[in-house]
N, C-alpha and C positions, 0 to 999 in steps of 0.2 A: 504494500500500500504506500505510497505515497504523500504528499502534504496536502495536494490539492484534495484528493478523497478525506482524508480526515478531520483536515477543518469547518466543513459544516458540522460534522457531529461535535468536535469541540465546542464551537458557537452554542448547540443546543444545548452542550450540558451548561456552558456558562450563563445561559440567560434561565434557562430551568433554575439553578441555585439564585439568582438576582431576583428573580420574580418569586418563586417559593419559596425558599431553603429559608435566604436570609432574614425577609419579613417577619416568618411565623417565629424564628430564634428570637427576636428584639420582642417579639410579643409576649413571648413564654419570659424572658429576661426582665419584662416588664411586671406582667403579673407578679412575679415572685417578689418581685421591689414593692410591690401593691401590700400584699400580702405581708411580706416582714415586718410592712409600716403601720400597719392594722394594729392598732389599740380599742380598749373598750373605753366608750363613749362617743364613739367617730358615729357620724352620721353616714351610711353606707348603700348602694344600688346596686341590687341584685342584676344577675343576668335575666332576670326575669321582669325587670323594671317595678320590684318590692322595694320603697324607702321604709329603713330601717336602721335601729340604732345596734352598735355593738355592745353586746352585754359585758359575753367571754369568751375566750378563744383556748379552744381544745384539742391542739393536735390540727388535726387536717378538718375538724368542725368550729363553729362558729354559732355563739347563740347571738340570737337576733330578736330584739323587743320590736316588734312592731305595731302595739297599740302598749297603753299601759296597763301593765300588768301580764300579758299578750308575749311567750317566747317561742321562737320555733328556731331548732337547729339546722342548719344549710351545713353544706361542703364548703368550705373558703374559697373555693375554684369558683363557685358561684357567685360570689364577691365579686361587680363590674368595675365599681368606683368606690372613691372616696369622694361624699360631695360637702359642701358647704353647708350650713344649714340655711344661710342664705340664699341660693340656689333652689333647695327645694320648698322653701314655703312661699316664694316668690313664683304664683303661675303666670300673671301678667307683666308686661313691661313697667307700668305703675304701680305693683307690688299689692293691686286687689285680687281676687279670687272672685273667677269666674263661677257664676249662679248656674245650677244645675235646675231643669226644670223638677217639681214637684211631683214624685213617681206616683203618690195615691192619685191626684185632681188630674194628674197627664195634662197639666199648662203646659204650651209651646210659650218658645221667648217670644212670640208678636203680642201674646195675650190668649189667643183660642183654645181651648181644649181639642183635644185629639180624642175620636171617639174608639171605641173599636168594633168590628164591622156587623158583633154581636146585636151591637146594640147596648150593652152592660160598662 
């Protein structure tokens, strides 16, 4: 073989390791930087997009308060983030909280109630 036949497949292995190899490395490198940093009291986002606060950390588990009094234990791997608390109690740019319609009356935000087709 030759140089000319082997350098396309060099090429592929070097953009294969630039586009996959190296990314998901800096990922796993990151997590674990994530993870070592994780204290109880940190306000935290699940992979699942559960905010939740750190109780205590057990090995490769994490208890997690997420109402009060409320703990459920996650895998640490399921840890997204570390957020602010500012961050998460702020849903608007103005720092109000969007009004969710009334699930008994079924009000729409224009004012009309939504019927359903029942009739009920």
């Amino acid at each position: 073989m030759n140089l000319g036949q082997l350098l396309p497949f060099l090429v592929l292995i070097g953009a294969f390791y630039f586009i996959l190899i190296r990314p998901q490395r800096n990922r796993q490198k990151d997590m674990k930087s994530l993870l070592s940093r994780l204290a109880p009291g940190q306000e935290v986002m699940t992979t699942a997009g559960l905010f939740a606060t750190v109780t205590s950390i057990d090995g490769d588990y994490v208890i997690l308060e997420i109402a009060p009094g409320v703990h459920v234990r996650y895998m640490a791997a399921a840890v997204a983030k570390v957020v602010d608390s500012t961050d998460a109690s702020a849903s608007t740019p103005d720092g109000s909280h969007d009004q969710l319609p009334d699930p008994v009356q079924n009000e729409l935000p224009d004012g009309s109630h939504n019927e359903r087709p029942d009739g009920q």
